[in-house]
N, CA, C and O atoms as a GROMACS GRO file, in nm:
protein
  460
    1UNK      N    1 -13.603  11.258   2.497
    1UNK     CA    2 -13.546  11.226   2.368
    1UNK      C    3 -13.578  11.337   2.269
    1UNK      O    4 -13.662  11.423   2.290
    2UNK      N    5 -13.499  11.328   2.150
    2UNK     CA    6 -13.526  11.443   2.055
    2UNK      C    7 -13.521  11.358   1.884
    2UNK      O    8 -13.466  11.257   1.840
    3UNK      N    9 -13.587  11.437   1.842
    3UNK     CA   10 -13.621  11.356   1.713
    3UNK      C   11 -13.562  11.441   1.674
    3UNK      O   12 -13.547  11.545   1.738
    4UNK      N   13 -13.492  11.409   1.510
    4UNK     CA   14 -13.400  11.578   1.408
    4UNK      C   15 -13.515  11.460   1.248
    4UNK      O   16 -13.529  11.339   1.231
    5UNK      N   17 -13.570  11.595   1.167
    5UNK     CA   18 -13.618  11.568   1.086
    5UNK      C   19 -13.507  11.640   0.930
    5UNK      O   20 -13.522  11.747   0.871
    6UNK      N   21 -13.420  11.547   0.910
    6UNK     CA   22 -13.342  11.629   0.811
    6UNK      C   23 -13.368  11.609   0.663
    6UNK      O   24 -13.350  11.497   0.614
    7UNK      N   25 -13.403  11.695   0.603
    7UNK     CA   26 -13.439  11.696   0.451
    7UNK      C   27 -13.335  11.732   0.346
    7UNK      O   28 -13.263  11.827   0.379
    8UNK      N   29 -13.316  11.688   0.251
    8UNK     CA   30 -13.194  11.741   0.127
    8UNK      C   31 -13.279  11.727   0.041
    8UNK      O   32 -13.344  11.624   0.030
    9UNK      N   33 -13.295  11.864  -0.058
    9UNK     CA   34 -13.371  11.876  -0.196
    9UNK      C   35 -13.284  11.805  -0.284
    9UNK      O   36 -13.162  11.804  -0.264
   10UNK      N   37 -13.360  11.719  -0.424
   10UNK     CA   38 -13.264  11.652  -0.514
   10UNK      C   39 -13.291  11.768  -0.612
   10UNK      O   40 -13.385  11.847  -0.606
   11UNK      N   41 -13.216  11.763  -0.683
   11UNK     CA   42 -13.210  11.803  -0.882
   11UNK      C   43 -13.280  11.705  -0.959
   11UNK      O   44 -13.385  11.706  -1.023
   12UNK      N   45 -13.192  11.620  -0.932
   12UNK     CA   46 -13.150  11.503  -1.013
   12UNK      C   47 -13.331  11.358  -0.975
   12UNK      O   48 -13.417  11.355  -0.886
   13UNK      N   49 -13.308  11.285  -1.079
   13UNK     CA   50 -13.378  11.186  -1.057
   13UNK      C   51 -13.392  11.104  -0.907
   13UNK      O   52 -13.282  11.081  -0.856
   14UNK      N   53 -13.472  11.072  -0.853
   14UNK     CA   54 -13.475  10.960  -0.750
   14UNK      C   55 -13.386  10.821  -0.776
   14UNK      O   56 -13.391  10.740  -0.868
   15UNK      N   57 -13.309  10.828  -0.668
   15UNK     CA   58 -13.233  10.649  -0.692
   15UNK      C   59 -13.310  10.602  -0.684
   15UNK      O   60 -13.407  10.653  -0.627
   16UNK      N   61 -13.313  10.477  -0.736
   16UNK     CA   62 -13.379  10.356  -0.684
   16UNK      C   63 -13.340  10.286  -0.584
   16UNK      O   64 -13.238  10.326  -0.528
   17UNK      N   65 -13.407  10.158  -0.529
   17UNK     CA   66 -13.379  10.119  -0.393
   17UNK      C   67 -13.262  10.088  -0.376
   17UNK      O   68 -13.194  10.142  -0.288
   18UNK      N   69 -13.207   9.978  -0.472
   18UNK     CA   70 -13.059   9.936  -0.437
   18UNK      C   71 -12.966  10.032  -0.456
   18UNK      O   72 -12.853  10.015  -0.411
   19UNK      N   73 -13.002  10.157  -0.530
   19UNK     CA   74 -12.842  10.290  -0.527
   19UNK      C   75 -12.875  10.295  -0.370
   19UNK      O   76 -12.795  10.273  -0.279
   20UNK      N   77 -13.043  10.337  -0.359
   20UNK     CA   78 -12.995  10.415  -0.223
   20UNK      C   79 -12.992  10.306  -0.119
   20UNK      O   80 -13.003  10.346  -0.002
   21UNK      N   81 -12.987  10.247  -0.128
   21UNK     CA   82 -12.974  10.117  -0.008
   21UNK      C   83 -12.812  10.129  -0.001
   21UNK      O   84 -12.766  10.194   0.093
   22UNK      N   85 -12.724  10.071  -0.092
   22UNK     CA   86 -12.610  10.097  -0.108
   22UNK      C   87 -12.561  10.195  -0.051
   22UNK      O   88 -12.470  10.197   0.032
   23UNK      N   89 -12.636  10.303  -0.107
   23UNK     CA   90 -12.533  10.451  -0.034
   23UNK      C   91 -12.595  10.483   0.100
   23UNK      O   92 -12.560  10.587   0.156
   24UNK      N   93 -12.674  10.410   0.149
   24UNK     CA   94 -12.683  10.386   0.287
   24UNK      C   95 -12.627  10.343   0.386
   24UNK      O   96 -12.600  10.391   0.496
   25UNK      N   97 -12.603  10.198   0.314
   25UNK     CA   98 -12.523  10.086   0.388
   25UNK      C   99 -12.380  10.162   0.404
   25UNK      O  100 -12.313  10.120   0.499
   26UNK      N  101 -12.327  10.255   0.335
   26UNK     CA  102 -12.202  10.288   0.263
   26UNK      C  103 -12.171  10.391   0.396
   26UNK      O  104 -12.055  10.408   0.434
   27UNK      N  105 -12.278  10.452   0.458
   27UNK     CA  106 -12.282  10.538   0.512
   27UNK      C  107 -12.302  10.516   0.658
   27UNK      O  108 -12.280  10.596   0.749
   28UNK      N  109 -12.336  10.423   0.663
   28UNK     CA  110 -12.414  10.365   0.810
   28UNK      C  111 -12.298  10.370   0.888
   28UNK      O  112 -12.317  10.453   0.977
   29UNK      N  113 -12.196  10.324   0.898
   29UNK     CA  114 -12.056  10.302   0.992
   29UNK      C  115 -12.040  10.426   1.026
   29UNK      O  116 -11.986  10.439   1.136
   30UNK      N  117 -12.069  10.525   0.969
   30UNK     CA  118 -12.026  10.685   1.068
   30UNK      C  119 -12.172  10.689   1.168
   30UNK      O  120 -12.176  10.700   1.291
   31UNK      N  121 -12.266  10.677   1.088
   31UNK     CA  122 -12.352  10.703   1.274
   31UNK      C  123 -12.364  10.615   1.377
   31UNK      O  124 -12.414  10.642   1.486
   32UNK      N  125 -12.304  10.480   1.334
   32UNK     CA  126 -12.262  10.386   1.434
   32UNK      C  127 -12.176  10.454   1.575
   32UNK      O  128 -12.157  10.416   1.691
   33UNK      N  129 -12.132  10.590   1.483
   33UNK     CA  130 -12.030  10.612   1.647
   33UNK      C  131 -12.087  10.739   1.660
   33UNK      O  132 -12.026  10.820   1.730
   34UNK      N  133 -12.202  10.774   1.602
   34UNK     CA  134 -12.241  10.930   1.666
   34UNK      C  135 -12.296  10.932   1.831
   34UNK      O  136 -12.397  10.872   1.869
   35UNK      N  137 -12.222  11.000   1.904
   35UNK     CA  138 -12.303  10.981   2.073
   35UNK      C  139 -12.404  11.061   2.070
   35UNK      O  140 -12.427  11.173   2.024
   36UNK      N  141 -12.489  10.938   2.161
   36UNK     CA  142 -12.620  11.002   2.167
   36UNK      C  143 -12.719  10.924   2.084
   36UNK      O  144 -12.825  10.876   2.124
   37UNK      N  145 -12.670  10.920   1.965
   37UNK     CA  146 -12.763  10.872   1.835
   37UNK      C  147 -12.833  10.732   1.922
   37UNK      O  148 -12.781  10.640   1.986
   38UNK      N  149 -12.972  10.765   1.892
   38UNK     CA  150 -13.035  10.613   1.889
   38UNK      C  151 -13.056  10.554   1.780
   38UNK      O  152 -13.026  10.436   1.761
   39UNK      N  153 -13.115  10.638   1.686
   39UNK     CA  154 -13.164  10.573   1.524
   39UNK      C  155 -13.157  10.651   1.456
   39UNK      O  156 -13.186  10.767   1.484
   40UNK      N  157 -13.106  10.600   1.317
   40UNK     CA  158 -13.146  10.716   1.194
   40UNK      C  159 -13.232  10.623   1.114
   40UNK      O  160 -13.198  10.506   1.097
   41UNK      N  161 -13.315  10.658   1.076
   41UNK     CA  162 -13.379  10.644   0.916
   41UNK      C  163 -13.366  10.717   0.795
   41UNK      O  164 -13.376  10.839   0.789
   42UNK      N  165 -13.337  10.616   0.664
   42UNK     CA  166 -13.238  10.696   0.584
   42UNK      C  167 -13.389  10.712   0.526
   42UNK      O  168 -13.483  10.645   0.569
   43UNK      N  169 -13.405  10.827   0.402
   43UNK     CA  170 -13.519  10.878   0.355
   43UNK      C  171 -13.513  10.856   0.198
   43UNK      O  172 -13.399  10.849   0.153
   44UNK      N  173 -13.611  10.846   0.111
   44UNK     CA  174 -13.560  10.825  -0.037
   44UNK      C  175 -13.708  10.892  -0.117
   44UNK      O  176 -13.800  10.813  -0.135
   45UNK      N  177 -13.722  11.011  -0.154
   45UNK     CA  178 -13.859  11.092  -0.205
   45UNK      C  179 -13.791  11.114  -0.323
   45UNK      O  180 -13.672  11.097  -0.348
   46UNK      N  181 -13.903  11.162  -0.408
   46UNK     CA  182 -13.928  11.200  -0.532
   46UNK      C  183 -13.872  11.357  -0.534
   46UNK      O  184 -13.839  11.410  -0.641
   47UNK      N  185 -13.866  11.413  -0.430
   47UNK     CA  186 -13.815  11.557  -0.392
   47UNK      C  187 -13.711  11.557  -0.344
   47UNK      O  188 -13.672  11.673  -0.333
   48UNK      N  189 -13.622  11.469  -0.296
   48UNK     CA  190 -13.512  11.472  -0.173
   48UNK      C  191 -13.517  11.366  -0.109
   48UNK      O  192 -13.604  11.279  -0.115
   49UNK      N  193 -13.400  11.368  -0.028
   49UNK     CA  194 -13.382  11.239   0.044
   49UNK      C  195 -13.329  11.280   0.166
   49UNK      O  196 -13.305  11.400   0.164
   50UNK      N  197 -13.299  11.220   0.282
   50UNK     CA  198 -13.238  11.255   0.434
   50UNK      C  199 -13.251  11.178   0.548
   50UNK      O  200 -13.187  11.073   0.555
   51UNK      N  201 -13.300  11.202   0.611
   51UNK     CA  202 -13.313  11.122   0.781
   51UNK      C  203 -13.362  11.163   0.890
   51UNK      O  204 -13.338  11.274   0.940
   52UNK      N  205 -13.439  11.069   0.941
   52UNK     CA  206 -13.489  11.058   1.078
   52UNK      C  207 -13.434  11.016   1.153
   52UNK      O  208 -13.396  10.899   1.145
   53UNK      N  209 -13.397  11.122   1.293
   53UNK     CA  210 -13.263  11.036   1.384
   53UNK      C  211 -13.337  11.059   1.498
   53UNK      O  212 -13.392  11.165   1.528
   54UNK      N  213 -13.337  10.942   1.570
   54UNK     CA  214 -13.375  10.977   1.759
   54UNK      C  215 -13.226  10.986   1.789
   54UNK      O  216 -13.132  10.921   1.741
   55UNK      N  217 -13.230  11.088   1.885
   55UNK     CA  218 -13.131  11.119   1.991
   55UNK      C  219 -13.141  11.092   2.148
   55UNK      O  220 -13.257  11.057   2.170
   56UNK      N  221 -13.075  11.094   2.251
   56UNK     CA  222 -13.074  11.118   2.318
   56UNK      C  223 -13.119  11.189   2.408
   56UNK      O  224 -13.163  11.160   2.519
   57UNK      N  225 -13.102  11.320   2.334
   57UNK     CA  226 -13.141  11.504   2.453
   57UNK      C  227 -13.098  11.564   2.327
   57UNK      O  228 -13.026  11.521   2.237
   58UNK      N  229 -13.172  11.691   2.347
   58UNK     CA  230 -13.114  11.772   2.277
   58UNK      C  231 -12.966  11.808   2.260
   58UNK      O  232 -12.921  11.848   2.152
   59UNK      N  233 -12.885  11.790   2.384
   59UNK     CA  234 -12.776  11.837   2.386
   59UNK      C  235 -12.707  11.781   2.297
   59UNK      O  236 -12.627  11.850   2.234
   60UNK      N  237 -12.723  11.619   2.264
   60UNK     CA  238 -12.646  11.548   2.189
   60UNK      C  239 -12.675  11.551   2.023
   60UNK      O  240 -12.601  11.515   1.932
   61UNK      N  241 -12.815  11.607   2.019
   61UNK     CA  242 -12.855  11.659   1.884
   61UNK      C  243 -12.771  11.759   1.850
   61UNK      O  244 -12.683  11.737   1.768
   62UNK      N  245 -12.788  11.896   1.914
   62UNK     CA  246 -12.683  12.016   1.891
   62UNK      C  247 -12.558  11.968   1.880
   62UNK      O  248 -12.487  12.040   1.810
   63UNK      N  249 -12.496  11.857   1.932
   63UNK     CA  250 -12.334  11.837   1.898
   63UNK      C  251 -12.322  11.757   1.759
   63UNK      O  252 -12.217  11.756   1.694
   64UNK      N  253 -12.421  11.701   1.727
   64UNK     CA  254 -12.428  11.617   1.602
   64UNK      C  255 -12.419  11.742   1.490
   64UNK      O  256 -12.336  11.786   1.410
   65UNK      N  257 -12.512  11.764   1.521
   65UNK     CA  258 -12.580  11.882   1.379
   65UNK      C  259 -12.513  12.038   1.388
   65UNK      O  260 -12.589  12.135   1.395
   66UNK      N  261 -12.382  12.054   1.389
   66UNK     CA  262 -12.257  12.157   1.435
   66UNK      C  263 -12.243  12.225   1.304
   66UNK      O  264 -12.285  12.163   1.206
   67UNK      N  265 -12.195  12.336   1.286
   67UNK     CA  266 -12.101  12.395   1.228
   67UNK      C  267 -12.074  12.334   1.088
   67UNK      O  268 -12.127  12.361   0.980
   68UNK      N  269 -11.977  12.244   1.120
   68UNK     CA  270 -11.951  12.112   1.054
   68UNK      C  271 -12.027  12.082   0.947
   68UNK      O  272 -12.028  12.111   0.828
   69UNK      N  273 -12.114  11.992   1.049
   69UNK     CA  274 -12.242  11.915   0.971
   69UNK      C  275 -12.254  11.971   0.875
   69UNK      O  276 -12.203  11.928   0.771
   70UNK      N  277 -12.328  12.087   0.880
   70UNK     CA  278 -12.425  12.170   0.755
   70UNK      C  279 -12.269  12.176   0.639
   70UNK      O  280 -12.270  12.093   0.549
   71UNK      N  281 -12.176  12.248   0.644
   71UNK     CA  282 -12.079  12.186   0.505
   71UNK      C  283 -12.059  12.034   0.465
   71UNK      O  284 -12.051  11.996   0.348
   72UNK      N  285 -12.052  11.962   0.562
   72UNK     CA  286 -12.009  11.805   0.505
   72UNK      C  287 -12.114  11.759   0.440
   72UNK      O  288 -12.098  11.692   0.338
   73UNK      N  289 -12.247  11.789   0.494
   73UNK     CA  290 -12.369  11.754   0.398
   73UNK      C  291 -12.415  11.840   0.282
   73UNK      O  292 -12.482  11.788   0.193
   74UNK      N  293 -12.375  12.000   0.277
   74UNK     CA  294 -12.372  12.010   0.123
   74UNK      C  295 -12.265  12.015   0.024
   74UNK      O  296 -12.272  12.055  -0.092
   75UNK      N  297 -12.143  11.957   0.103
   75UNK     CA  298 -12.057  11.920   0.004
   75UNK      C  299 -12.102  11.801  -0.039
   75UNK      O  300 -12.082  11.780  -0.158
   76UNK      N  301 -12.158  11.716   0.021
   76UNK     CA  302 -12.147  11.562   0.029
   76UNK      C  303 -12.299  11.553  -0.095
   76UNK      O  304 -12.295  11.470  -0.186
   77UNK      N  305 -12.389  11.622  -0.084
   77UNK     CA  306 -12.500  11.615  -0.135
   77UNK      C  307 -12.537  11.781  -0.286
   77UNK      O  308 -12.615  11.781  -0.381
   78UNK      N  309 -12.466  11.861  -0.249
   78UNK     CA  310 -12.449  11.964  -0.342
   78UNK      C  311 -12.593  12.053  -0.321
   78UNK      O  312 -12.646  12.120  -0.409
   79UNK      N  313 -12.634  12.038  -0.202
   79UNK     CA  314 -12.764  12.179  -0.152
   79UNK      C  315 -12.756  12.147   0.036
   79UNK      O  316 -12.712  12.064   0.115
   80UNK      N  317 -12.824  12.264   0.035
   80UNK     CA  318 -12.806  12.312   0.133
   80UNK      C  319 -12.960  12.177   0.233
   80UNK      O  320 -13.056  12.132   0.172
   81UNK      N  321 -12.937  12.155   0.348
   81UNK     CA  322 -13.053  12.041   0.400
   81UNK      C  323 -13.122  12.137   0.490
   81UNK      O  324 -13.047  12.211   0.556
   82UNK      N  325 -13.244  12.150   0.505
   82UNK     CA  326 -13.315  12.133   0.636
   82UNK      C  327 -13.343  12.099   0.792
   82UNK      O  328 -13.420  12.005   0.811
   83UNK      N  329 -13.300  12.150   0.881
   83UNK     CA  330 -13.324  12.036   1.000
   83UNK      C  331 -13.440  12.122   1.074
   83UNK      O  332 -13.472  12.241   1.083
   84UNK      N  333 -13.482  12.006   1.118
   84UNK     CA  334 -13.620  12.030   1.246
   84UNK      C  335 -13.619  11.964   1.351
   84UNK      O  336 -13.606  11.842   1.350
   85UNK      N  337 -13.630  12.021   1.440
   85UNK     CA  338 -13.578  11.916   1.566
   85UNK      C  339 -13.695  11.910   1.625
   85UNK      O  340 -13.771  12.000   1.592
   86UNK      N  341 -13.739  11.828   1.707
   86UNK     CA  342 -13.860  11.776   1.772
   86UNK      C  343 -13.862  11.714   1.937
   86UNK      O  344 -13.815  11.601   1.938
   87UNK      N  345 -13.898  11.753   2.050
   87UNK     CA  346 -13.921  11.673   2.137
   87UNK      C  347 -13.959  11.567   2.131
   87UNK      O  348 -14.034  11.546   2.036
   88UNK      N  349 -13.929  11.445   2.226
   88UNK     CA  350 -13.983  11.322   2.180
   88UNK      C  351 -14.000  11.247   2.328
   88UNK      O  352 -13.911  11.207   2.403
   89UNK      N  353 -14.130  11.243   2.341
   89UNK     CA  354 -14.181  11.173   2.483
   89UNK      C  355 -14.251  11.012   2.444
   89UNK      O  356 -14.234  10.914   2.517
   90UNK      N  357 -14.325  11.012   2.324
   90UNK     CA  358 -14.422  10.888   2.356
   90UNK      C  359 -14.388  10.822   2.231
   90UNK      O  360 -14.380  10.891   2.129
   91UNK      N  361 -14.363  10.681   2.226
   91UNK     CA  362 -14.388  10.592   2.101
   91UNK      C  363 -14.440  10.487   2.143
   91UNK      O  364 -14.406  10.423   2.242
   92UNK      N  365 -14.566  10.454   2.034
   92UNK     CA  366 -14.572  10.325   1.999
   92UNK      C  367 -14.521  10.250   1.896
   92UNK      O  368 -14.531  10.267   1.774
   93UNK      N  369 -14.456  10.151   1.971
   93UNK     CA  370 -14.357  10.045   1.925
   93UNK      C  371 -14.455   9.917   1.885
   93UNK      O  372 -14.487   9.843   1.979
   94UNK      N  373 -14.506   9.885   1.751
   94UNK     CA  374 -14.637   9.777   1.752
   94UNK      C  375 -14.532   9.668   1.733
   94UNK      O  376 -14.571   9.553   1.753
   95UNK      N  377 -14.363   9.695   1.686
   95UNK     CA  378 -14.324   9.581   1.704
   95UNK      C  379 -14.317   9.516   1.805
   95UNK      O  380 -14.352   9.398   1.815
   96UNK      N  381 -14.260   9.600   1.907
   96UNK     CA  382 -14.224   9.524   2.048
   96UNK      C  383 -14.378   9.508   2.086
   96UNK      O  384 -14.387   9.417   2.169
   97UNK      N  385 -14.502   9.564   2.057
   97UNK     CA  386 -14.601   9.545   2.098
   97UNK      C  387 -14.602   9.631   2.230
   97UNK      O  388 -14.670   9.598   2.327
   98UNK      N  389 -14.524   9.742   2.228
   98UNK     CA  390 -14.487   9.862   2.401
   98UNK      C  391 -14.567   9.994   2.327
   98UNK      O  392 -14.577  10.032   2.210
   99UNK      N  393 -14.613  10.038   2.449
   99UNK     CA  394 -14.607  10.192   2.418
   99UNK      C  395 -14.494  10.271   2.496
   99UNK      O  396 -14.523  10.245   2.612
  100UNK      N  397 -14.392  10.344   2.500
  100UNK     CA  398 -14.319  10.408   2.529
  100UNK      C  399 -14.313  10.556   2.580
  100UNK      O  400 -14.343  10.645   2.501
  101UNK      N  401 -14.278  10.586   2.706
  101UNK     CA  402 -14.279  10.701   2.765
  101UNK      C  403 -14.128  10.733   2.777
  101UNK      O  404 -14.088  10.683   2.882
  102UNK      N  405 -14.046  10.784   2.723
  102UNK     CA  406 -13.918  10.867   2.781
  102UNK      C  407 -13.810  10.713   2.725
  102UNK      O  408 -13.692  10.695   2.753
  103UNK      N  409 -13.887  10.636   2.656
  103UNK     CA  410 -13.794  10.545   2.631
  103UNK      C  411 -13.860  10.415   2.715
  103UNK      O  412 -13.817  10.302   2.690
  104UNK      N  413 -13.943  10.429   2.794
  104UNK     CA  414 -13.951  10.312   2.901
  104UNK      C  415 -14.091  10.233   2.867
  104UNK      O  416 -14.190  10.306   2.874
  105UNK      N  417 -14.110  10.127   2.840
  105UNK     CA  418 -14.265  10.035   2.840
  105UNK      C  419 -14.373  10.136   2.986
  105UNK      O  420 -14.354  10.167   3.103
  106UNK      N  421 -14.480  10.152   2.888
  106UNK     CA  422 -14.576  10.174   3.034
  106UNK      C  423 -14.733  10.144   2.985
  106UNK      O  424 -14.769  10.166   2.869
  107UNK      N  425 -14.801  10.105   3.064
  107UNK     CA  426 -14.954  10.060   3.053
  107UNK      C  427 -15.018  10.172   2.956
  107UNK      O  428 -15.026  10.294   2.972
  108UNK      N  429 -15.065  10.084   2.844
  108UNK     CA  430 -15.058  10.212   2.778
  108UNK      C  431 -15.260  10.189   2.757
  108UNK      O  432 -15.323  10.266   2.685
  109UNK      N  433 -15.299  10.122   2.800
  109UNK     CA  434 -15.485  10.078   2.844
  109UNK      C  435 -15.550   9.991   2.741
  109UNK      O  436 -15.672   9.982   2.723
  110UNK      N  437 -15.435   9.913   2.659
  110UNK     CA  438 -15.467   9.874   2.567
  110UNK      C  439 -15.594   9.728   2.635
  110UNK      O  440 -15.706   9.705   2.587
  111UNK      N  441 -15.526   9.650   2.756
  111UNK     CA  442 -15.624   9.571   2.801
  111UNK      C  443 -15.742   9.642   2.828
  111UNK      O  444 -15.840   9.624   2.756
  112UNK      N  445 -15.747   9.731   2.934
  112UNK     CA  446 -15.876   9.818   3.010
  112UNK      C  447 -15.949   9.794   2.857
  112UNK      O  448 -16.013   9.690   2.851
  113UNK      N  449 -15.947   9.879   2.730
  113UNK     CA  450 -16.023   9.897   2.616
  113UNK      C  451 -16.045   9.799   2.577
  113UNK      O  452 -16.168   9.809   2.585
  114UNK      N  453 -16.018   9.642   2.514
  114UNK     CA  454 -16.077   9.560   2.469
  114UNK      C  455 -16.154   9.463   2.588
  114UNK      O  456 -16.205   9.356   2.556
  115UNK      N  457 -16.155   9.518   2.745
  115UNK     CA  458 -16.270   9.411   2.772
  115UNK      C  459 -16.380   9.482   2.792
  115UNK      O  460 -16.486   9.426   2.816
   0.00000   0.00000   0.00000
């Protein structure tokens, strides 16, 4: 899997939750069909705002984040964004209560340690 860490500098004041919730929600139906995409997290700082996306593979990161991309997001936002891309092998998930290898539940020694 591949993590993309994308940043956009603001000018302007920080929205507050419900602008940017709104212009989230507003937005959400296009990465509904990005392939590849597992998750984005939308971002909301005092400096900028952007997203955390798991992907797939890299490959499907590079087709996301094209050519393209980089104009539609500083037309869309009026500066230029950041991306950082990241390998991504291990999560812990404390919701599901999993630790995660490649996407998959695996013994992660949490019993072995508390007896």
């Amino acid at each position: 899997m591949l993590v993309a860490v994308v940043q956009i500098p603001r000018s302007g004041p920080k929205p507050d939750k419900a602008a940017a919730v709104a212009r989230a929600q507003d937005s959400a139906k296009i990465y509904r069909e990005v392939k590849g995409l597992i998750s984005k997290q939308y971002l909301n700082g005092e400096e900028g705002g952007g997203g955390i996306y798991t992907f797939e593979s890299r490959e499907t990161a590079e087709a996301w984040f094209n050519d393209e991309w980089w104009g539609w997001i500083e037309e869309r936002f009026g500066a230029r964004p950041t991306l950082t891309m990241y390998d991504h092998y291990v999560t812990v998930d404390n919701t599901a209560g999993v630790v995660r290898v490649d996407g998959e539940p695996v013994a992660d020694g949490s019993a072995e340690a508390a007896e």
